[in-house]
Every structure is written in C-alpha cells, then in structure tokens.
N, C-alpha and C positions, 0 to 999 in steps of 0.2 A: 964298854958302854954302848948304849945302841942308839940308835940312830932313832929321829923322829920317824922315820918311814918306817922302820923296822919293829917300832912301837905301832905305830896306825896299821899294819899289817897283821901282826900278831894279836892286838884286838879285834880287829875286821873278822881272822878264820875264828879267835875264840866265840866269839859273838854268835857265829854262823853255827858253831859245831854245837852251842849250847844250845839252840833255836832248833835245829834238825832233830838232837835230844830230846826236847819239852813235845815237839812233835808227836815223834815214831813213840813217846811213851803214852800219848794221850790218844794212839791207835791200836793202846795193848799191848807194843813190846818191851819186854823184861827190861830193866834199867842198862844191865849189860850189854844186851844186845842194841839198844836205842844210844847207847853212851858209844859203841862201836862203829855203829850207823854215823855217827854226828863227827868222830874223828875221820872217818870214812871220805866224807861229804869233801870234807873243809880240805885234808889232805889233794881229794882230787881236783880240786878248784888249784891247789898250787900247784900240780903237775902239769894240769891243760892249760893251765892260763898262764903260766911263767912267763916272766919277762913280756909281759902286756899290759900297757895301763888302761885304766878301764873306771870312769866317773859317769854316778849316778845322779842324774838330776835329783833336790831336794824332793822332786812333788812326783816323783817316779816309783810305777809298783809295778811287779810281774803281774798280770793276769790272772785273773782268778781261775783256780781249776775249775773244769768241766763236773767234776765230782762236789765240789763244793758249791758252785750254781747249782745244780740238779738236788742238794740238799735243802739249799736254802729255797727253790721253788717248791720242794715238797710241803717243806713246813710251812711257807705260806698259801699251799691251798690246804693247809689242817691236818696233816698224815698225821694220826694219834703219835704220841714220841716214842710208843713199844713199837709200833709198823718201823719208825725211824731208824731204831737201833739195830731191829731185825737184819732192816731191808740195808743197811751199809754196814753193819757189821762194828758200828761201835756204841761206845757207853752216852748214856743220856747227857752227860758234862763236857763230853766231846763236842759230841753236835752241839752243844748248846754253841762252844768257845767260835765252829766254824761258822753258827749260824751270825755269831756277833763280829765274828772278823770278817764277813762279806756284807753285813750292815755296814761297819765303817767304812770299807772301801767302795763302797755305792754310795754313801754319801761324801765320802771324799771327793769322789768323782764330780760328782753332780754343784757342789759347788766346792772348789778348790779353795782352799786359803781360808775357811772355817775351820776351825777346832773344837767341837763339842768335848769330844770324848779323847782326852789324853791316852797317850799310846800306853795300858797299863798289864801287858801280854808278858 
C-alpha cells in the first residue's frame, strides 16, 4: 500500500509529465517524441530534486517566458496570424492557447484572488 506522500508524489510528476506532453505537442512534436520529452522532464525533477521538500504557494506561477511575452506583444500590436505562425514557427491554435495562457496570468497578476476564467488547459 502506499503511502499518502507516495500517492501526492506520483500524481505531482504524472501531472507534470502529462503538461510537458500537451506542450512539446502543441509546438509540433510527434506524440512519441512529446510523450518522451514529458517522462524525461518529470523523471529529471526526481533525480535533481530528491530528498528535498519543496511547497508552492497557492497564488504562485513561473514567469512568463520571454518567447511567450514577445508573442503575446506581437499580437497585440496586430502582427496578421500567417506573420505569427511564420515568424515563431508554430500553428495558429498554438499561439492562440499561449496568447490566452499569458492573458490569464496577467490578469491573475494584476488582481489576485479573481477567478474569471477557470483553469480549463
């Protein structure tokens, strides 16, 4: 039988590996190789991080990439969505998803403790 930690752990990397997955596929790579990437990911978090606890505040998020600002400034000065796809190399549904996951986190920001948009990623 496992253990309650052993359960929140094993949900924690599966969670992580499926997220890295939905990712690297929605940047164009093959299911295989995104499915690889994601067990990759999660695996190396238990190697480097073993034996270290490590709690995230509830209202706590990484920073937004530097790639994913610079898309989301594009689009709001109008870069037509073919220049978009072009110019970063991915699919129109993509950028859509980035440009709506740095909407919410800008307004997360900007007032904390609002929920408009349930987290549906």
């Amino acid at each position: 039988m496992k253990s309650e930690m052993e359960e929140k752990r094993h949900w924690l990397l599966t969670e992580l590996a499926e997220y890295v997955t939905l990712v690297a596929q929605e940047h164009g790579l093959s299911t295989d190789s995104a499915d690889q990437l994601g067990i990759n990911v999660a695996n190396f978090i238990c190697e480097h991080f073993a034996g270290q606890l490590i709690t995230f505040p509830q209202d706590y998020f990484f920073k937004l990439s530097a790639r994913d600002l610079k898309i989301y400034e594009d689009w709001r000065k109008r870069m037509p969505w073919q220049q978009l796809v072009i110019t970063y190399g991915m699919t129109e549904g993509g950028l859509r998803k980035v440009i709506k996951r740095v909407e919410k986190r800008i307004l997360k920001r900007s007032q904390p403790g609002l929920e408009l948009f349930p987290d549906d990623e």
